[in-house]
PyMOL CGO cylinders between C-alpha atoms (Angstrom):
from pymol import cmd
from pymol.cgo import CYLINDER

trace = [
    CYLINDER, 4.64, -27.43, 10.82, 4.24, -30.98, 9.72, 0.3, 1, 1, 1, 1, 1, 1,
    CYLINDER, 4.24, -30.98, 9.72, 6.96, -32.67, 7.54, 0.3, 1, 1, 1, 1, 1, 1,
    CYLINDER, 6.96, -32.67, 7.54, 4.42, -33.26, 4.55, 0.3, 1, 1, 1, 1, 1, 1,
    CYLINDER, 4.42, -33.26, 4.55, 3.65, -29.18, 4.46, 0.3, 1, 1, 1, 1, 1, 1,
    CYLINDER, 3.65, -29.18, 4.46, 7.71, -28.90, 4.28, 0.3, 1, 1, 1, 1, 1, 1,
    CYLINDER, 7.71, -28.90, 4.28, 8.25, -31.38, 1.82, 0.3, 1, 1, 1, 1, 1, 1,
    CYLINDER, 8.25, -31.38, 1.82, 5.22, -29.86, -0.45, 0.3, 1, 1, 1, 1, 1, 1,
    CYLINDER, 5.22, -29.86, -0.45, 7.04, -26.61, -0.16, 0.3, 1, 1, 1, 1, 1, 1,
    CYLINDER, 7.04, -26.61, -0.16, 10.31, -27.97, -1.09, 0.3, 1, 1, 1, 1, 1, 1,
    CYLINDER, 10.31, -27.97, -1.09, 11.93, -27.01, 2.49, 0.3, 1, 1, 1, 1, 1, 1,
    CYLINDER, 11.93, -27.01, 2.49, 12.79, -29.96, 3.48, 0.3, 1, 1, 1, 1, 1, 1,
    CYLINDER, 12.79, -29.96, 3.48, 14.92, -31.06, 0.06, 0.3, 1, 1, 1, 1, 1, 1,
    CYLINDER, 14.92, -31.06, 0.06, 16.41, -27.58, -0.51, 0.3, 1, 1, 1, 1, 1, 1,
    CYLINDER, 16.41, -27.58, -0.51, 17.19, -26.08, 2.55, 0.3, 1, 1, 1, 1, 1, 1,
    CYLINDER, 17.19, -26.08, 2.55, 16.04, -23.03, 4.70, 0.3, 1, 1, 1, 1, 1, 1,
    CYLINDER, 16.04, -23.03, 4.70, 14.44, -21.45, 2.12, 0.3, 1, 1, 1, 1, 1, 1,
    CYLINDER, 14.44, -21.45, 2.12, 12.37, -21.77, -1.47, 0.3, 1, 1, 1, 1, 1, 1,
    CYLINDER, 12.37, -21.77, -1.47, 13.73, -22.73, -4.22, 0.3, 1, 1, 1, 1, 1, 1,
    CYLINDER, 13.73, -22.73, -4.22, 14.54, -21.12, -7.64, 0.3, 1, 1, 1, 1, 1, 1,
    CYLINDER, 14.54, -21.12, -7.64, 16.33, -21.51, -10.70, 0.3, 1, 1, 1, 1, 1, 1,
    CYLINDER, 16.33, -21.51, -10.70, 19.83, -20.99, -8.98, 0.3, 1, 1, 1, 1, 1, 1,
    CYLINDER, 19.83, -20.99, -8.98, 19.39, -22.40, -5.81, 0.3, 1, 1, 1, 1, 1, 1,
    CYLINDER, 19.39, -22.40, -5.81, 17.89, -21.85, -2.48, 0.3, 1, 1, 1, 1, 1, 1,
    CYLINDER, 17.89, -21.85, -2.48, 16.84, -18.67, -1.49, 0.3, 1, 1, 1, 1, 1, 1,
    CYLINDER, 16.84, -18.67, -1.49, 18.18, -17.06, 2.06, 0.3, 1, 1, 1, 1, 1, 1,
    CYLINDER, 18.18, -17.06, 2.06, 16.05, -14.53, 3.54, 0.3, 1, 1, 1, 1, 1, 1,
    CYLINDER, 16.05, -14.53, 3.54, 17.08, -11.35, 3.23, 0.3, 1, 1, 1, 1, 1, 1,
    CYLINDER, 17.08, -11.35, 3.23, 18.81, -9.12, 5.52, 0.3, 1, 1, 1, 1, 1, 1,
    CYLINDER, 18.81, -9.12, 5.52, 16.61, -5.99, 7.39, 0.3, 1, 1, 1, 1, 1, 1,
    CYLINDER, 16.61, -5.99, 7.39, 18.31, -3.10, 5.91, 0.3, 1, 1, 1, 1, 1, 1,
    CYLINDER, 18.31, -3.10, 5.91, 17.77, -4.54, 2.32, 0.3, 1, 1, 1, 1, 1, 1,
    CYLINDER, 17.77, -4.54, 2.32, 14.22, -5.13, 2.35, 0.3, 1, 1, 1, 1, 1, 1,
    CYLINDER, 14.22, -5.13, 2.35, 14.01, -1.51, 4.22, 0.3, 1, 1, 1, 1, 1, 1,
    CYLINDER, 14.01, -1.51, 4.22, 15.27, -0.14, 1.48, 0.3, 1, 1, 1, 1, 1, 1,
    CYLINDER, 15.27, -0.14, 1.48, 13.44, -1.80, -1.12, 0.3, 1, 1, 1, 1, 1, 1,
    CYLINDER, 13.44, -1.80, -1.12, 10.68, -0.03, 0.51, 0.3, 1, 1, 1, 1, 1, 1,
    CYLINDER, 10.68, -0.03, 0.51, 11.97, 3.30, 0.66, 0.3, 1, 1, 1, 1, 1, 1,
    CYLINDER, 11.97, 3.30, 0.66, 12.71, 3.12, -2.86, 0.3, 1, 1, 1, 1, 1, 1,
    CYLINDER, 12.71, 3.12, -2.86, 9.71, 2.00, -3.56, 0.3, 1, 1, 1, 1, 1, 1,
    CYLINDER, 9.71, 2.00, -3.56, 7.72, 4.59, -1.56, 0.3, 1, 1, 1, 1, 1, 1,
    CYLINDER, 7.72, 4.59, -1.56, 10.00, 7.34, -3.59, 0.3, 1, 1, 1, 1, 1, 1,
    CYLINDER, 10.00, 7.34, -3.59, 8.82, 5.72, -7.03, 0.3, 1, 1, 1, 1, 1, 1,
    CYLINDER, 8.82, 5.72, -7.03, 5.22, 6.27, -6.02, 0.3, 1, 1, 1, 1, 1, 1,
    CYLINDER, 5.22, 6.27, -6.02, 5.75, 9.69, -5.03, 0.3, 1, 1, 1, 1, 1, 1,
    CYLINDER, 5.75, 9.69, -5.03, 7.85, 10.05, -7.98, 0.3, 1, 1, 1, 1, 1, 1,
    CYLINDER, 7.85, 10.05, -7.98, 5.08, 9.11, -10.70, 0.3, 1, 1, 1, 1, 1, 1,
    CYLINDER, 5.08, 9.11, -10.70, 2.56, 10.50, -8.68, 0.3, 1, 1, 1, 1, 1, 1,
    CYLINDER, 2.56, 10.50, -8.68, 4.32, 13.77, -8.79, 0.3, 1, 1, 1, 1, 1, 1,
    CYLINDER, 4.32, 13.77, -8.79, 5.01, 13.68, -12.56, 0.3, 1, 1, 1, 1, 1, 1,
    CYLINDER, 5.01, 13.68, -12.56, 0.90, 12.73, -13.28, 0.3, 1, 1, 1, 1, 1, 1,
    CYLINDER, 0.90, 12.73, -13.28, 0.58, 15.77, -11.45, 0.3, 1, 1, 1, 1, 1, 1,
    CYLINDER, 0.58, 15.77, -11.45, 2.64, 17.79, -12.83, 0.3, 1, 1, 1, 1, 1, 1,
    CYLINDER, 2.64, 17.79, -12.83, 1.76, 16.86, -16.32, 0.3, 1, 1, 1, 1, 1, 1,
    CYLINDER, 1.76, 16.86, -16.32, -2.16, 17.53, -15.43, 0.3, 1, 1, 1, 1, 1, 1,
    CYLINDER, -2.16, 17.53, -15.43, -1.03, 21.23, -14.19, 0.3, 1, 1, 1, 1, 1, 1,
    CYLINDER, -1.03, 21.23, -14.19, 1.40, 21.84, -17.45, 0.3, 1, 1, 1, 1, 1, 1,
    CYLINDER, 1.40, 21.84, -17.45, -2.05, 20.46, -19.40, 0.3, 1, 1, 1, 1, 1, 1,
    CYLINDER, -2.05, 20.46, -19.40, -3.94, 23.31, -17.38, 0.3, 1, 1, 1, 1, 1, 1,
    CYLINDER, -3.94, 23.31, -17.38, -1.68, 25.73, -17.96, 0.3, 1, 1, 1, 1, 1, 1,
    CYLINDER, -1.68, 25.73, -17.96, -2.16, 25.39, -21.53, 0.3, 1, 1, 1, 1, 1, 1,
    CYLINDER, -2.16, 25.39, -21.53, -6.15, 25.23, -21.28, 0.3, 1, 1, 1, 1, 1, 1,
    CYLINDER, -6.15, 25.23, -21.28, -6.30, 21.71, -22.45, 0.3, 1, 1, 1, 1, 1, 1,
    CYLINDER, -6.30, 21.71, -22.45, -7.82, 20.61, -19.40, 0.3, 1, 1, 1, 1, 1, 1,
    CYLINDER, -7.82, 20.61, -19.40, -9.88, 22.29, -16.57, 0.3, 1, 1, 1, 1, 1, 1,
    CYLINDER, -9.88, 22.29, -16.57, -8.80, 23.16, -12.64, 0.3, 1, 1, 1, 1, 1, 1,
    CYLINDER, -8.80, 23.16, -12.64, -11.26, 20.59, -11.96, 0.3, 1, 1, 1, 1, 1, 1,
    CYLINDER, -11.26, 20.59, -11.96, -10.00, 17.59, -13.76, 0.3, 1, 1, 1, 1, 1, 1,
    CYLINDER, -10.00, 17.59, -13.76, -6.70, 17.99, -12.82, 0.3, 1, 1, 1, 1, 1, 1,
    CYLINDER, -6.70, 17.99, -12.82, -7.50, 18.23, -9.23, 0.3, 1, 1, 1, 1, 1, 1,
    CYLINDER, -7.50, 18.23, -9.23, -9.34, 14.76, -10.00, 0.3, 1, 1, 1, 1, 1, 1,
    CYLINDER, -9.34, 14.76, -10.00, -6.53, 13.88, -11.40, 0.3, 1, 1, 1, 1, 1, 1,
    CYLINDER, -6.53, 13.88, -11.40, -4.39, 14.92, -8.41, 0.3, 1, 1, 1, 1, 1, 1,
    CYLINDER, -4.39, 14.92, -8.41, -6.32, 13.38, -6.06, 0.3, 1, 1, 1, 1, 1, 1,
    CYLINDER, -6.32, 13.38, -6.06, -6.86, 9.52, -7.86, 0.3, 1, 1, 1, 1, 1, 1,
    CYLINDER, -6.86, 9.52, -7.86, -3.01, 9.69, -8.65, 0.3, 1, 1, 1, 1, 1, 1,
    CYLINDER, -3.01, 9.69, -8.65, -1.25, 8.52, -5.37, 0.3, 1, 1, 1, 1, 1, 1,
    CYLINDER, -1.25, 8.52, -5.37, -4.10, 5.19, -4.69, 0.3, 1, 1, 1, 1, 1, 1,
    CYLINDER, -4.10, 5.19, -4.69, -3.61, 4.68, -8.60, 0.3, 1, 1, 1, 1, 1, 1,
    CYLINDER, -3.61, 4.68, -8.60, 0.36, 4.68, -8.02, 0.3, 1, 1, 1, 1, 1, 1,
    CYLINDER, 0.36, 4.68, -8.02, -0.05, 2.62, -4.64, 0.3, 1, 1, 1, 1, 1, 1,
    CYLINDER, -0.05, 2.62, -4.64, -2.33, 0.08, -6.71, 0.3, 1, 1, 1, 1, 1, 1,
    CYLINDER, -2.33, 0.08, -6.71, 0.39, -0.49, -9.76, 0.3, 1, 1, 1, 1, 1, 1,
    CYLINDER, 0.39, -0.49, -9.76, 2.99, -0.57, -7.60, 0.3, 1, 1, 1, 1, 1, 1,
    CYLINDER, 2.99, -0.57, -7.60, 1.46, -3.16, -5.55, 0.3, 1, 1, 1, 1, 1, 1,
    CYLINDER, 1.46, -3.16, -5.55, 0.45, -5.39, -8.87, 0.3, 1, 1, 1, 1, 1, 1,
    CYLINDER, 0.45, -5.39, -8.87, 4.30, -4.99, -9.67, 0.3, 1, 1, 1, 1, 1, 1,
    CYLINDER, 4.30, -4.99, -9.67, 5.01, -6.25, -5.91, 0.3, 1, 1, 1, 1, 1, 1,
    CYLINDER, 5.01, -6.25, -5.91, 2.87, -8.84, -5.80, 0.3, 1, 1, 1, 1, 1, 1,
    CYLINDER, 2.87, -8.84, -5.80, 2.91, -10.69, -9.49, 0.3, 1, 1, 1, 1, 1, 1,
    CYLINDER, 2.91, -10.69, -9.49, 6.63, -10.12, -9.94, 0.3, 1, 1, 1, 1, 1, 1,
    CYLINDER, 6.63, -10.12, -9.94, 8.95, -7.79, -8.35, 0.3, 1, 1, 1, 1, 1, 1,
    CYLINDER, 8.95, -7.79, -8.35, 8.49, -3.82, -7.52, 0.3, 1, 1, 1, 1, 1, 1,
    CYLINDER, 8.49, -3.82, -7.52, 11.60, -1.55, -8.63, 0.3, 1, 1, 1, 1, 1, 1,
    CYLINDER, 11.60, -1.55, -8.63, 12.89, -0.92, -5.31, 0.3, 1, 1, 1, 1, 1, 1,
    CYLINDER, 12.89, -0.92, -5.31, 13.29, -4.94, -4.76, 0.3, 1, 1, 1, 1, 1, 1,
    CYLINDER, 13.29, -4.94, -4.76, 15.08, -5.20, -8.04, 0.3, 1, 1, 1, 1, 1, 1,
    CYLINDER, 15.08, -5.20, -8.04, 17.42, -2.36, -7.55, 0.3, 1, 1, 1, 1, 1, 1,
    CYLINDER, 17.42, -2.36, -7.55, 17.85, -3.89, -4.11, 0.3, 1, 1, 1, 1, 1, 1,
    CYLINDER, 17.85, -3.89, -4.11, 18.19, -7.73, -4.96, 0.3, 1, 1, 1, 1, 1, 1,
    CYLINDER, 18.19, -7.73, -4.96, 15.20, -9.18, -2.83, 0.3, 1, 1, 1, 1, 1, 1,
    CYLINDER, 15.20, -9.18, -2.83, 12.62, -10.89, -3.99, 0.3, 1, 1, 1, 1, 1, 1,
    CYLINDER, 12.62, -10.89, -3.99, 8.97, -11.43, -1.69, 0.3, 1, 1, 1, 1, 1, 1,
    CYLINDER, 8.97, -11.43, -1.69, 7.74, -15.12, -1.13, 0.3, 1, 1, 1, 1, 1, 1,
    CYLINDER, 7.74, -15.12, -1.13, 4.89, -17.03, 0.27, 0.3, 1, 1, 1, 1, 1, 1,
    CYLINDER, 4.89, -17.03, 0.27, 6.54, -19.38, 2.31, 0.3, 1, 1, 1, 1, 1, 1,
    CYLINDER, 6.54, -19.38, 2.31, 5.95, -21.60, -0.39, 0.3, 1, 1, 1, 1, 1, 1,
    CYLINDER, 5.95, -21.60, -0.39, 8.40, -20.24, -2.82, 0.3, 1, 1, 1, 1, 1, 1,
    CYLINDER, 8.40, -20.24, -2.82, 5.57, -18.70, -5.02, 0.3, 1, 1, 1, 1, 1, 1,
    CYLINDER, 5.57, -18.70, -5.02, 4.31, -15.26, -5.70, 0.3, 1, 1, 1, 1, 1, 1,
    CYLINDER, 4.31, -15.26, -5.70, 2.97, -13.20, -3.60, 0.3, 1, 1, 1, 1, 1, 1,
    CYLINDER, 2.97, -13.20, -3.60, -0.22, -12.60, -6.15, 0.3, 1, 1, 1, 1, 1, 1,
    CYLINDER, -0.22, -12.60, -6.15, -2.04, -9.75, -7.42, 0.3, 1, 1, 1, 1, 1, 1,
    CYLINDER, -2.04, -9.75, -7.42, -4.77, -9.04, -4.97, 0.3, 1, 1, 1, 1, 1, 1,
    CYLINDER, -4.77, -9.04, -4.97, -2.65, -9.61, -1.67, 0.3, 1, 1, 1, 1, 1, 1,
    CYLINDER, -2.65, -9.61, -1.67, 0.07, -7.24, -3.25, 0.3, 1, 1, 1, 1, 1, 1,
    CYLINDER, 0.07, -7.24, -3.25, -2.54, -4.71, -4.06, 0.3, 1, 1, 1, 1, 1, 1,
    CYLINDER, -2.54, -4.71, -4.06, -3.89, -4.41, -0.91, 0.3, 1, 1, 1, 1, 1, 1,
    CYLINDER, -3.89, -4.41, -0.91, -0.63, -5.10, 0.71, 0.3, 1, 1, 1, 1, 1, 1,
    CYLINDER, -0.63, -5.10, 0.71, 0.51, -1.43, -0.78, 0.3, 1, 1, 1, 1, 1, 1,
    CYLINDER, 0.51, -1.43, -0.78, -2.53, 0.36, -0.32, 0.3, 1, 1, 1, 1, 1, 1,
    CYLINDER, -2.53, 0.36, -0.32, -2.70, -0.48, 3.56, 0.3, 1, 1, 1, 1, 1, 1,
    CYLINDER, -2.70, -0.48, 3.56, 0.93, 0.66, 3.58, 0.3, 1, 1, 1, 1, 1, 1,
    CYLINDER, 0.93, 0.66, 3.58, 0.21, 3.69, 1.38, 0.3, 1, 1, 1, 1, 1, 1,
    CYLINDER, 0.21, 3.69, 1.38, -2.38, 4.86, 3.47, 0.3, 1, 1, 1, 1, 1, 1,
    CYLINDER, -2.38, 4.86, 3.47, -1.27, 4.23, 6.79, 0.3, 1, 1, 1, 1, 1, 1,
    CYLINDER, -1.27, 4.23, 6.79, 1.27, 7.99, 7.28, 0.3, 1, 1, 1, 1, 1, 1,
    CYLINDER, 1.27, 7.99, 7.28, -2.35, 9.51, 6.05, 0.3, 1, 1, 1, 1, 1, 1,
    CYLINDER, -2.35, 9.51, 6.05, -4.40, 7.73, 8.47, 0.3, 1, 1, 1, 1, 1, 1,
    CYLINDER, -4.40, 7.73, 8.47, -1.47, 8.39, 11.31, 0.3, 1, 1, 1, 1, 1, 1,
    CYLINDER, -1.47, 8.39, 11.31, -1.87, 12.23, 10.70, 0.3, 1, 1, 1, 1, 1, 1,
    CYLINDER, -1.87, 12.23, 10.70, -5.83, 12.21, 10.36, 0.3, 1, 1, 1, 1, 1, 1,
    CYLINDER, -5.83, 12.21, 10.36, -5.72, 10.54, 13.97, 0.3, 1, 1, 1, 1, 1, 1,
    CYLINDER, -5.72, 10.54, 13.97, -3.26, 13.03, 15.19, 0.3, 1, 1, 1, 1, 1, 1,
    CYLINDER, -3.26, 13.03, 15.19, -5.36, 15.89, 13.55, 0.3, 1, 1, 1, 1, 1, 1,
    CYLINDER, -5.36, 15.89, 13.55, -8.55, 14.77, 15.39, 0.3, 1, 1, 1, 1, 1, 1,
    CYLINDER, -8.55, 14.77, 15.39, -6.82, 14.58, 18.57, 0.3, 1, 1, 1, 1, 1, 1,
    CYLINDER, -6.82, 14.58, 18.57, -6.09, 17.76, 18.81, 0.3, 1, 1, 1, 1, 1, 1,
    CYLINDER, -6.09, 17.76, 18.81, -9.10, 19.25, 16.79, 0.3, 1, 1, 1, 1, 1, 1,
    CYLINDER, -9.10, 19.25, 16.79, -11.27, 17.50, 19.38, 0.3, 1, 1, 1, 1, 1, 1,
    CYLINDER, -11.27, 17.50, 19.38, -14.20, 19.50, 20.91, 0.3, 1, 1, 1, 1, 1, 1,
    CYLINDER, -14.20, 19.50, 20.91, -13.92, 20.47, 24.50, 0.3, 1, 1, 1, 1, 1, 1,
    CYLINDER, -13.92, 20.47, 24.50, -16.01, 19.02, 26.89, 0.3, 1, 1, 1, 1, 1, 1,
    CYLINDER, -16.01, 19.02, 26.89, -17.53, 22.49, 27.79, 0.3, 1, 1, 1, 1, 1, 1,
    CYLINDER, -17.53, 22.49, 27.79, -20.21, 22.35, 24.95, 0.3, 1, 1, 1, 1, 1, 1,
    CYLINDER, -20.21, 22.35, 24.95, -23.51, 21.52, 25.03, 0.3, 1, 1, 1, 1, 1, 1,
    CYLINDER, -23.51, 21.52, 25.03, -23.84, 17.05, 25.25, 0.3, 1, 1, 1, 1, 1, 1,
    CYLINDER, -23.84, 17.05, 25.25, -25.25, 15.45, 22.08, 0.3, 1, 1, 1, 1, 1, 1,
    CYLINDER, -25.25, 15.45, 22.08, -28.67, 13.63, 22.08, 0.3, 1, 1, 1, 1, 1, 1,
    CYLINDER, -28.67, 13.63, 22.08, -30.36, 11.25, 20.20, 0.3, 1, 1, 1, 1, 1, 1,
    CYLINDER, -30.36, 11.25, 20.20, -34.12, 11.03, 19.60, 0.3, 1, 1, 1, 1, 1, 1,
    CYLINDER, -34.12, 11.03, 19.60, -36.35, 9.29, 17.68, 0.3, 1, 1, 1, 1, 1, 1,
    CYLINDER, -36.35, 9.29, 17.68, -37.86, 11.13, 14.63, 0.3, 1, 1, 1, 1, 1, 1,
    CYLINDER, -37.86, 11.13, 14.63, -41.62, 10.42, 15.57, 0.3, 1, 1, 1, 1, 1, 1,
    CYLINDER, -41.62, 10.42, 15.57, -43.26, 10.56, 19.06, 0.3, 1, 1, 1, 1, 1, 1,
    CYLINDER, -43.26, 10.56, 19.06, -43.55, 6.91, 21.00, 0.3, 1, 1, 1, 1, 1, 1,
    CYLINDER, -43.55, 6.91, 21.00, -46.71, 4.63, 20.38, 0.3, 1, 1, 1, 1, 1, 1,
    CYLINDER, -46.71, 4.63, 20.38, -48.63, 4.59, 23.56, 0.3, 1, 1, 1, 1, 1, 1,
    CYLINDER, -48.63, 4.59, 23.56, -50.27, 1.29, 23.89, 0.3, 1, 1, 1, 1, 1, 1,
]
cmd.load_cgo(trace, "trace")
């Protein structure tokens, strides 16, 4: 890293780390930022269980249909995972707070919107994606059946 990078960052007049309004930061230890995310993960579930639960009440009472509160239910946990991720990436998700950590570019500013967005829906996503690949492994077809072909819809032009 060259010296004018550091000293645009403000490492190399402040220390190890960024700084902010009451000094220089020091990264944070493992087990915090673990569980800033664990808290974090049981927030989403948390508010995606109450949206949930609040579309079923609102079916119980025939305000709403089956149908739109399965939509519901199923656009709840990437809607969570997506304001959770603003939170995480313009200023600070509730599991950092609670925790005390704070996520940095290495320049000392935010992390921003978009990165944080997609930051929490990659991690949102990847226990799903983990048990889909699991589920096709062993939902695979056996190698007894019949070999797949491909064919062109019409017949070959003979020149």
């Amino acid at each position: 890293m060259s010296s004018n990078y550091r000293a645009q960052a403000g490492l190399a007049d402040h220390g190890p780390g960024p700084w902010r309004s009451r000094g220089p930061l020091t990264p944070a230890p493992s087990v915090r930022r673990w569980w800033a995310r664990i808290l974090d993960a049981v927030f989403v579930l948390f508010f995606t269980g109450l949206v949930i639960g609040i579309a079923l009440a609102l079916t119980a009472v025939n305000i709403i249909s089956i149908d739109d509160a399965t939509k519901v239910a199923l656009i709840s946990y990437p809607l969570m995972a997506l304001v959770f991720g603003a939170l995480y990436g313009c200023t600070v998700s509730p599991g950092q707070a609670l925790c005390g950590v704070v996520t940095l570019k290495h320049s000392g500013r935010r992390v921003g919107f978009w990165r944080g967005m997609v930051h929490y829906v990659a991690v949102a996503f990847f226990p799903i994606t983990i048990v889909l690949l699991i589920w096709t492994f062993f939902d695979a077809p056996t190698m007894d059946l019949d070999p797949i072909d491909v064919y062109y819809r019409r017949s070959p032009q003979v020149w």
